[in-house]
N, C-alpha and C positions, 0 to 999 in steps of 0.2 A: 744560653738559649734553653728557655723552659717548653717542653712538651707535655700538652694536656693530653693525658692517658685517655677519658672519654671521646677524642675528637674521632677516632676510628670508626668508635659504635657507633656516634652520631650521624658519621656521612654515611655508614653502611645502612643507619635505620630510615636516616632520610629518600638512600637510593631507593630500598624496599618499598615506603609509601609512593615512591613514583611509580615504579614497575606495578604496583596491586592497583595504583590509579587509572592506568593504561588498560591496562585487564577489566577492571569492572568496569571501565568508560569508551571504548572502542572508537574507533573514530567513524565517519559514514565509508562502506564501502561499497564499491562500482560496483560487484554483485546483487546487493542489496536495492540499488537504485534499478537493474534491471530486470528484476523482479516485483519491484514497486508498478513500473509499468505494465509489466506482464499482466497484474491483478488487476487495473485500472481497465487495461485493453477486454480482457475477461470477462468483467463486469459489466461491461457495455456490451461486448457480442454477444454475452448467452440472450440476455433478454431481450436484443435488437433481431436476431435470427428469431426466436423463439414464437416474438411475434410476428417476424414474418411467416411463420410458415401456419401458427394458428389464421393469420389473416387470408392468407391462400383457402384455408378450408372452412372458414368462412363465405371467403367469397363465395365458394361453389353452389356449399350447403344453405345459407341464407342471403343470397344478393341482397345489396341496398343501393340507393342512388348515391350513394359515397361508398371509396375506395377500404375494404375494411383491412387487408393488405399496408395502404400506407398508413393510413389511423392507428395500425396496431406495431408499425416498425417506429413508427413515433413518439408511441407511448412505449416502448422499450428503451430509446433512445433516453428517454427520460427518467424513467425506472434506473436504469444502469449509472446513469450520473449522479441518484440520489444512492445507490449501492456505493460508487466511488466516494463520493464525499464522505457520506458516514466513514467510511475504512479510513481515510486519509485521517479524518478527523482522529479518530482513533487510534492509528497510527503515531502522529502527533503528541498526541497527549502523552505517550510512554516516554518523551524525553527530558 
């Protein structure tokens, strides 16, 4: 029974490139996905309040025969969706 002296190094060099593949390649984690929404959730409430509440002080200070209040929680709804996307997008792209 012949014993090839190299086979040691080989499977210790092979384990090595799996262990450093692990390392620089992570896999998706639970934390990470709950913090994905966090940001998404964020994204949408700054600018969805933000405009409500300039819309309230609108309303006060300049009435109009439309609601400036819902006009402006709507266009934050909107805003915040294109904040979400972009990031997502972004996000994305890093893998």
């Amino acid at each position: 029974m012949t014993r090839d002296p190299d086979k040691p190094a080989a499977d210790i060099a092979r384990q090595a490139d799996r262990m450093k593949s692990r390392r620089d390649n992570p896999g998706p984690s639970p934390l990470r996905g709950i913090g994905t929404f966090g940001m998404i959730g964020w994204s949408i409430a700054v600018p969805t309040v933000g405009g409500a509440f300039l819309g309230l002080w609108l309303d006060r200070v300049a009435p109009q025969g439309f609601s400036w209040t819902l006009a402006l929680i709507l266009g934050g709804v909107v805003i915040g969706g294109f904040i979400s996307a972009a990031w997502i997008n972004k996000e994305g792209g890093n893998k």
